[in-house]
C-alpha positions in Angstrom: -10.8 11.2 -5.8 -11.6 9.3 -2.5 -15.5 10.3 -1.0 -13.7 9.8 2.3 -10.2 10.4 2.3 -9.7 10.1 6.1 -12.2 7.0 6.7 -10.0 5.3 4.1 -6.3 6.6 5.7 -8.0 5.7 8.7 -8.7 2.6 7.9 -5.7 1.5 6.2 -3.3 3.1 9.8 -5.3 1.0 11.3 -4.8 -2.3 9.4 -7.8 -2.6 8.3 -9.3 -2.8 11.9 -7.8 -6.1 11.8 -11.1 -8.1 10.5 -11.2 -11.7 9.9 -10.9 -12.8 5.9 -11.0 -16.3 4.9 -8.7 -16.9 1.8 -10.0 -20.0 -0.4 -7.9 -21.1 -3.3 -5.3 -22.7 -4.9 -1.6 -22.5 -3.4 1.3 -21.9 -4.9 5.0 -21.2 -4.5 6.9 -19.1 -6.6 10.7 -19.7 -7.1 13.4 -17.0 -8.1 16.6 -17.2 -9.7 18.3 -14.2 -9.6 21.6 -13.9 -12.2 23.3 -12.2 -14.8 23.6 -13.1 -18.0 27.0 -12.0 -19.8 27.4 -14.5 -22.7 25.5 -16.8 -25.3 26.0 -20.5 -24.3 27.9 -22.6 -27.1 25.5 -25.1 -27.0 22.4 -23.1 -28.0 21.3 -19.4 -29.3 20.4 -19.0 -25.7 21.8 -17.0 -23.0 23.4 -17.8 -20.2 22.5 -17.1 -16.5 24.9 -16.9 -14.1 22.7 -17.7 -10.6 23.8 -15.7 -7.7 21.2 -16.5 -5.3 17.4 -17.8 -4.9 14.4 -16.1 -3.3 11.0 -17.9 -2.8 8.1 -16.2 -2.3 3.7 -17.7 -1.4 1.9 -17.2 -4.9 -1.8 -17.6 -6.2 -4.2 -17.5 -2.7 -1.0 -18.1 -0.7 0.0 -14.3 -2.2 -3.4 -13.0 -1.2 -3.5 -14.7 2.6 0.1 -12.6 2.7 -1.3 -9.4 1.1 -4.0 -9.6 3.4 -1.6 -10.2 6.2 0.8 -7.5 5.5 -2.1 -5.5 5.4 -3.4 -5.8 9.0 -6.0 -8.3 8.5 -6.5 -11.7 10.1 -6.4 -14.0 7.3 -6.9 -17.8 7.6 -6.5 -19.9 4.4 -8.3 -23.4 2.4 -6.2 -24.7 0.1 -4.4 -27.9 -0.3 -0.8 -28.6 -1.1 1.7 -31.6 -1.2 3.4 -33.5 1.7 6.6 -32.3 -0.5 9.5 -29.8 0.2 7.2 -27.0 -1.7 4.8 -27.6 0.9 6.6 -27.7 3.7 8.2 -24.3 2.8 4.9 -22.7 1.7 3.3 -23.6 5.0 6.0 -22.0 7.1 5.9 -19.3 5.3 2.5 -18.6 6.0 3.1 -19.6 9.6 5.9 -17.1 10.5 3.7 -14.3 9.0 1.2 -15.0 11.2 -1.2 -16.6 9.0 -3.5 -19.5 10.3 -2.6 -22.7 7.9 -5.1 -25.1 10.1 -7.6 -25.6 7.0 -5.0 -26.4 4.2 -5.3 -29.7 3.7 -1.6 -32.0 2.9 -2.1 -34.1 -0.1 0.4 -37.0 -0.5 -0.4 -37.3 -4.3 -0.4 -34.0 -5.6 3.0 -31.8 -5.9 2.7 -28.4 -4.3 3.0 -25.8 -7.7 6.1 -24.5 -7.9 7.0 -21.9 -10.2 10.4 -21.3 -10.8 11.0 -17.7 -12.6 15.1 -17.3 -13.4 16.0 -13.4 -14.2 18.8 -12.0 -16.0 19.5 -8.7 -14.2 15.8 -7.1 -14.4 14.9 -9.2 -17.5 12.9 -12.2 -16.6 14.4 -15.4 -19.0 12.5 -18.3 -18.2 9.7 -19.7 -16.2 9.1 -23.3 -15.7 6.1 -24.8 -14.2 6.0 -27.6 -12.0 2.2 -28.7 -11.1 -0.8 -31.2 -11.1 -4.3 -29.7 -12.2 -7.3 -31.5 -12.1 -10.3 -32.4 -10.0 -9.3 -33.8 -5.8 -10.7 -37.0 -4.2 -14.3 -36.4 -2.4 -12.4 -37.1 0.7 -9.9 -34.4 -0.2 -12.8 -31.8 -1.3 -15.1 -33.1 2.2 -11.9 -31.8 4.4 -11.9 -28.5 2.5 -15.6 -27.9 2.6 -15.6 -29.2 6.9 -12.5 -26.6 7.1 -14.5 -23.7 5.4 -17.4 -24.2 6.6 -16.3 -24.1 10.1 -14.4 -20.8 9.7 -17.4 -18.8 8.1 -18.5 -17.7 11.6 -16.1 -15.5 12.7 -15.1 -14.0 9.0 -15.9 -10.0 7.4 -15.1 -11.2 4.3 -14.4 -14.3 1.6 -11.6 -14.3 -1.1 -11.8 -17.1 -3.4 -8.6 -17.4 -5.5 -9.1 -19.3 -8.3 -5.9 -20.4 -10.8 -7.6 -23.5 -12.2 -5.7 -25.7 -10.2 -8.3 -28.0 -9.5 -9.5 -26.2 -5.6 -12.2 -24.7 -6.8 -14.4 -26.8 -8.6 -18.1 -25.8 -9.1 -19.7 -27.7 -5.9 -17.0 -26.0 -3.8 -17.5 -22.1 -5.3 -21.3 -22.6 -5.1 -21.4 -24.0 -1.3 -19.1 -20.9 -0.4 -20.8 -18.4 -1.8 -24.2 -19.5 -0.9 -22.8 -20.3 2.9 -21.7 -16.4 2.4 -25.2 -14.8 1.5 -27.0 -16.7 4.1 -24.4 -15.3 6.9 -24.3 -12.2 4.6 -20.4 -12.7 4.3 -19.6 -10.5 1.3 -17.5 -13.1 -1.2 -15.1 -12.1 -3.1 -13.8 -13.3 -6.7 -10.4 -13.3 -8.7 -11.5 -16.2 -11.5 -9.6 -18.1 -14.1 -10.9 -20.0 -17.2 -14.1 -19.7 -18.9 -16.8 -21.4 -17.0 -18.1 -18.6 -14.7 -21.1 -20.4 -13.8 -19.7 -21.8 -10.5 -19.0 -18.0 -9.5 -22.7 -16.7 -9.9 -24.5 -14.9 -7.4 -21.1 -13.4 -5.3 -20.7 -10.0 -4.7 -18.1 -9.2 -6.5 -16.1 -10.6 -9.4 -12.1 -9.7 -10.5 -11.2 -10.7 -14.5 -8.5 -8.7 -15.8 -9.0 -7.3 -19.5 -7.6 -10.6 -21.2 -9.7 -13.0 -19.0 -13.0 -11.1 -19.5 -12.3 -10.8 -23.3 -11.8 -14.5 -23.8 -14.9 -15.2 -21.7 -17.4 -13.3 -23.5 -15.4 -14.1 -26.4 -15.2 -10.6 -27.3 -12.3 -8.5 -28.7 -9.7 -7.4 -26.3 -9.4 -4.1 -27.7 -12.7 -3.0 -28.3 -13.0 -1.6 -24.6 -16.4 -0.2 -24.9 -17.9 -3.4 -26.2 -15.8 -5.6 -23.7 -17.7 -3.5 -21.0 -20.7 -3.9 -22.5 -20.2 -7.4 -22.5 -19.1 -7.6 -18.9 -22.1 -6.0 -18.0 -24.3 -8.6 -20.1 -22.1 -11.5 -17.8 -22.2 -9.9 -14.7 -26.5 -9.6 -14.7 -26.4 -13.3 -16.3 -24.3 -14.4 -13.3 -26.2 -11.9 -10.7 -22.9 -10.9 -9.2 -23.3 -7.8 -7.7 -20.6 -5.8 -9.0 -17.8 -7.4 -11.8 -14.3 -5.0 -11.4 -12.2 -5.2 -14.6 -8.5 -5.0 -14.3 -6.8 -3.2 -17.0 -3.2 -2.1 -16.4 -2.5 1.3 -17.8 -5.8 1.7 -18.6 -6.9 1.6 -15.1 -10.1 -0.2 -13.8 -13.4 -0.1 -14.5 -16.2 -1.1 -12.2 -19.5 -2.6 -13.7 -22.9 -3.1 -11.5 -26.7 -1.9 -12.1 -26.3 1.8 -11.7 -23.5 1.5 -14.9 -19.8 1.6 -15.5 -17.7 3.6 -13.3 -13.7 4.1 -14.9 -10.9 4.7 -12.8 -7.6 5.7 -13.9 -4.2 3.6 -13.6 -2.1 4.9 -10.9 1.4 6.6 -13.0 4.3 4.4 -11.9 7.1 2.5 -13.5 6.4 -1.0 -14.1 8.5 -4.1 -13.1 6.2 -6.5 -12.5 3.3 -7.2 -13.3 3.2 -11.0 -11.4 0.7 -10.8 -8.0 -1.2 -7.6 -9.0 -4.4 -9.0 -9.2 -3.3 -11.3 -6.1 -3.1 -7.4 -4.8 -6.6 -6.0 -5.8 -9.1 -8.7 -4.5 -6.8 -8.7 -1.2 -6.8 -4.8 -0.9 -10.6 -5.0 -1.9 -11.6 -7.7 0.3 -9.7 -6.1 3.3 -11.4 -2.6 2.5 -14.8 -3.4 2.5 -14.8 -5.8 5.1 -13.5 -2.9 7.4 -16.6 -0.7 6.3 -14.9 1.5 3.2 -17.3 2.4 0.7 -16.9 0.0 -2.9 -15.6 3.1 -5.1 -13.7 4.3 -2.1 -11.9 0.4 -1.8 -11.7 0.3 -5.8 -9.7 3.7 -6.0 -7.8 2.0 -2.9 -6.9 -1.8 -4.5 -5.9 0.3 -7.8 -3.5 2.1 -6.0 -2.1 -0.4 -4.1 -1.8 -2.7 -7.8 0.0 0.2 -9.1 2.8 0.2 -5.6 3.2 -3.7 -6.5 4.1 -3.5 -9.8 7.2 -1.0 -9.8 8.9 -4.2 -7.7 10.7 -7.4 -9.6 9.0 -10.6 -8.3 5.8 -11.6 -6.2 5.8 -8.8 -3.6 2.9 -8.3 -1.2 1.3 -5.0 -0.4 1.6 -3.4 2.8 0.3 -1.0 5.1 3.2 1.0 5.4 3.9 1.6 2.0 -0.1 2.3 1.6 -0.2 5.1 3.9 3.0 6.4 2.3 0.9 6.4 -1.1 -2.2 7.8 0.0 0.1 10.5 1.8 1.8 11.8 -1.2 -0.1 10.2 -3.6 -2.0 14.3 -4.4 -5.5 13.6 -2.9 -3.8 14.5 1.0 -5.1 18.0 1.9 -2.7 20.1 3.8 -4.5 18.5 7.5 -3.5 14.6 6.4 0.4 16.0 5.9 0.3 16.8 9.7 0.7 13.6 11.9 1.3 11.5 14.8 5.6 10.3 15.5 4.2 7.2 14.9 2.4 7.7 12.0 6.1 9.4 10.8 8.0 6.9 11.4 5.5 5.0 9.0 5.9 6.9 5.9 9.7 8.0 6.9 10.5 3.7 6.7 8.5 3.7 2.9 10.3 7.2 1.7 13.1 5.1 3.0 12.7 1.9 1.0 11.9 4.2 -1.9 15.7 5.2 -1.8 14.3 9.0 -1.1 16.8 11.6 0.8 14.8 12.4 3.8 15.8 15.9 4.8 14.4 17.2 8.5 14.1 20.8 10.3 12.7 22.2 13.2 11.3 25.3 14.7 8.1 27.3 16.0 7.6 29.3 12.5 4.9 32.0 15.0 4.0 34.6 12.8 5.0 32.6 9.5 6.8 35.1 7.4 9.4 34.9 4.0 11.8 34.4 6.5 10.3 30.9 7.5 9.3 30.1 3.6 12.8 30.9 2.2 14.4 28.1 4.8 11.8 25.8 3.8 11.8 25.8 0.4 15.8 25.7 0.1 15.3 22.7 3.1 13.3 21.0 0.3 16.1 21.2 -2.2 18.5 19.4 -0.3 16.5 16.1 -0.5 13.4 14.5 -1.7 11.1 14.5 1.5 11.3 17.2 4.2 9.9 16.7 7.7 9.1 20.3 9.7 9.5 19.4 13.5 7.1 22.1 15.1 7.2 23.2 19.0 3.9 22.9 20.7 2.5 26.1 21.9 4.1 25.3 25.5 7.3 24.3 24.3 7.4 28.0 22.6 5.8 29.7 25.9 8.9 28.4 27.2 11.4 29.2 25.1 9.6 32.6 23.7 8.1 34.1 27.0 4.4 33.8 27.9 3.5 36.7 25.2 4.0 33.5 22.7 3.0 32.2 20.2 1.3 34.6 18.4 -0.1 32.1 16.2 -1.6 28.5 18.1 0.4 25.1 17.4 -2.6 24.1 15.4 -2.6 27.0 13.4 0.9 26.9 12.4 1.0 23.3 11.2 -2.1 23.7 9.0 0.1 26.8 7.5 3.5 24.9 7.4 2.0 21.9 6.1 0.1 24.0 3.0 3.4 24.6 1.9 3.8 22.2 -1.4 7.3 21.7 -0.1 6.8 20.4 2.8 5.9 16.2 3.0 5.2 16.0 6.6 4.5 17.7 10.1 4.9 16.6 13.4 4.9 18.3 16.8 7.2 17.7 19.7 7.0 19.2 23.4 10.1 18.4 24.2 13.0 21.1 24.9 15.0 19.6 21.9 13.8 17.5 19.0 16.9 15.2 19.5 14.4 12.1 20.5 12.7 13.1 17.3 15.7 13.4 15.0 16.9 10.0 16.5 13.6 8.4 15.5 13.3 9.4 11.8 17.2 9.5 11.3 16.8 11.4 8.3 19.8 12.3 5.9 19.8 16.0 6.0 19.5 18.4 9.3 18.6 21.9 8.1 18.7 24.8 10.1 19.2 28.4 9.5 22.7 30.1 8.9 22.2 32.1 12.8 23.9 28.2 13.6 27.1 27.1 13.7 27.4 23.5 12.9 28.9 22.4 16.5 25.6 24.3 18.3 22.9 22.4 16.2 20.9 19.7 18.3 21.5 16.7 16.6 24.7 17.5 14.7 26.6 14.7 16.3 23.6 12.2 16.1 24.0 13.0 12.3 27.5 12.1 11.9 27.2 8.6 13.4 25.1 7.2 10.6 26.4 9.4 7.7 24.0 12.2 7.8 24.9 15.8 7.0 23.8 19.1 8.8 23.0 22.0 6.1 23.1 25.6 7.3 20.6 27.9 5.2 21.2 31.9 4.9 18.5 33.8 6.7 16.9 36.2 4.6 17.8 39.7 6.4 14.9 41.8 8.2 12.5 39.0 8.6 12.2 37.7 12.0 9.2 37.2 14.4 10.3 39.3 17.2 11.4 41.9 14.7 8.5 42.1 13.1 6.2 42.2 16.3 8.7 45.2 17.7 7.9 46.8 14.2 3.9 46.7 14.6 4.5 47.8 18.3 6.4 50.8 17.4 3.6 51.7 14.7 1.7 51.9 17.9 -1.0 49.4 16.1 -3.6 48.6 18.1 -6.5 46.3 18.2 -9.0 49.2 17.7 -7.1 51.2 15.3 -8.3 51.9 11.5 -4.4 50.8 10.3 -5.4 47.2 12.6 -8.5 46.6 10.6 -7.5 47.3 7.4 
């Protein structure tokens, strides 16, 4: 449960209010070959893959700088890579997604890590490694250090990514994070190895289960003495707060007021490559823009749990984060009810989700079984239905100036407490044809008092393979009937029969 739900939607519409993170790390690209495998080669007891095509993606701190991105955030990144193809690929990837790469530092001596992941299908097969570890030159480490030391000025927030590549060596973790508290720039760790010395005194620190277990030499599945343990480390280290990674058992957060759990996010899982990549770049982002730490925690884990259900390194993004926190049960009936654009958001995730998005429209005044019957059959033609509602001038105009009975605002709260409806959006337009061009969904429901050919939208429907669905009315329910009904009953505002 979020403490602010709308600060943190807020937030995340609007990308994170684009603040300024500085991503520290090693770089990495990440290689896939994507095949199928239909017989055991002669030569081996292996299998073979048959390559159809290759995909390459940024991995390590390059994956965070493009989480961040993706998120909303202006991210520049300190890393080094090689003067090599890698590198040159790695870098314009960052580029073109708007990423500043001024402060990674070319290396003619070191090959950019390349990790080349070849999948059978959905079945990863092989991975082979292509990389140099180990300690840069001082004149290598002195541009780094210039580089991030000139950035701190202008930054909310700093992510180091560490994958023991050699970047960040203990002088370099220690002058960042102390450059950090002096400018109180909250730092931000995702660590690798055992030595955790060079990450003391940050404000917060990202092992997964396995990691923290082999640091404190503890065993992995004793959780409530790992914790304990992690505790123990985090005071040792004075970090301010150490977040523990623990796929389906969720996370757990560990500073001085205790151990706080939260639970995995239910989804399918893929992947599991780039989720912590995911966390400290959803964290980072999230408190930088002013989101409380339990809120940002509840936020990273839910964005770690979107990344996942995908094959390959796949960043996060805003889009499909709204769409989460939309449907993802916390929304109260208010959040359902939104802006066209805000619409077209979660209508382009539903979309990539492979859900049938089924639309209708109407002024639902007086909402009666009438109204709910459409609905709920509207529901069953699809996975996601989006209620189109007339403003309160749009129904004085079509209604008479005796309408609505019911104001626009008052309607939607009541449409969208409906647990069949996904969405509400008004429109003041005559027609919701703009609308229904926008959201393009598959489905166009309205109520059997339509022929097909008198629908608004009908032929709009047909040009990209949508379908128009006419749903009985249920007889003796209808808003003017009803209101001729109570006017006939000579109810009035002062009678006993009106009170009660």
């Amino acid at each position: 449960m979020f403490l602010n739900f709308q600060k943190v939607l807020d937030a995340v519409q609007a990308g994170f209010h684009r603040r300024r993170v500085l991503v520290v790390g090693d770089l990495m690209l990440d290689r896939y070959l994507w095949g199928t495998v239909g017989r055991i080669s002669p030569e081996a007891p292996v299998p073979v893959v048959r390559v159809d095509h290759t995909t390459d993606s940024a991995g390590g701190a390059a994956n965070v700088a493009m989480n961040l991105g993706a998120l909303g955030c202006s991210v520049c990144v300190a890393g080094v890579v090689g003067t090599d193809e890698g590198g040159r690929r790695l870098l314009g990837m960052l580029q073109s997604s708007g990423i500043e790469t001024n402060d990674i530092v070319s290396c003619p001596d070191r090959s950019t890590t390349l990790k080349t992941r070849i999948l059978g299908g959905r079945q990863q097969m092989l991975r082979l490694d292509v990389e140099r570890t180990g300690e840069f030159t001082a004149e290598i480490r002195g541009l780094l250090l210039a580089g991030i030391e000139a950035q701190m000025g202008g930054v909310s927030a700093i992510i180091l990514s560490d994958y023991g590549k050699g970047v960040l060596d203990d002088s370099i973790c220690q002058a960042i994070i102390l450059h950090g508290r002096e400018r109180s720039i909250p730092v931000f760790v995702d660590p690798k190895g055992l030595q955790y010395e060079k990450y003391a005194g940050c404000n917060v620190i990202s092992p997964n289960r396995m990691e923290l277990a082999a640091v404190t030499a503890t065993e992995c599945g004793n959780l409530d003495a790992l914790l304990e343990q992690g505790q123990r480390l985090r005071s040792e280290l004075g970090v301010g707060h150490l977040l523990v990674t623990m796929g389906e058992l969720g996370i757990a957060l560990l500073n001085p007021s205790g151990i706080h759990r939260f639970p995995a996010q239910a989804r399918e899982v893929f992947d599991v490559s780039g989720a912590g990549d995911t966390v400290i770049a959803t964290l980072g982002a999230a408190v930088a823009s002013g989101l409380d730490l339990d809120d940002a925690v509840q936020l990273a884990n839910l964005a770690a749990g979107i990344v996942v259900s995908k094959l390959g390194t796949v960043p996060i993004d805003k889009h499909e984060l709204v769409a989460a926190l939309a449907s993802d049960g916390e929304a109260s009936q208010a959040e359902k009810i939104c802006s066209w654009q805000t619409l077209q958001e979660r209508v382009a995730h539903w979309r990539i989700a492979g859900r049938r998005i089924v639309f209708t429209n109407g002024c639902f005044d007086l909402f009666h079984v009438g109204h709910l019957t459409v609905l709920e059959q509207a529901r069953h033609q699809g996975d996601c239905l989006v209620v189109a509602l007339n403003t309160d001038r749009s129904v004085r105009a079509l209604k008479g100036p005796g309408r609505p009975i019911l104001s626009e605002a008052a309607r939607a709260r009541l449409v969208a407490a409906l647990p069949c409806v996904d969405a509400v959006v008004l429109f003041d337009e005559e027609t919701p044809l703009n609308l229904i061009r926008a959201v393009r969904p598959n489905v166009l429901v309205k109520g059997g008092d339509y022929l097909e050919g008198e629908v608004v939208g009908a032929s709009e429907m047909r040009s990209w393979g949508g379908k128009v669905a006419l749903i009985p009315l249920v007889e003796g329910f209808k808003t003017a009937a009803i209101l001729k009904r109570a006017a006939t009953a000579g109810l009035r505002e002062d009678s006993p029969e009106f009170i009660q």
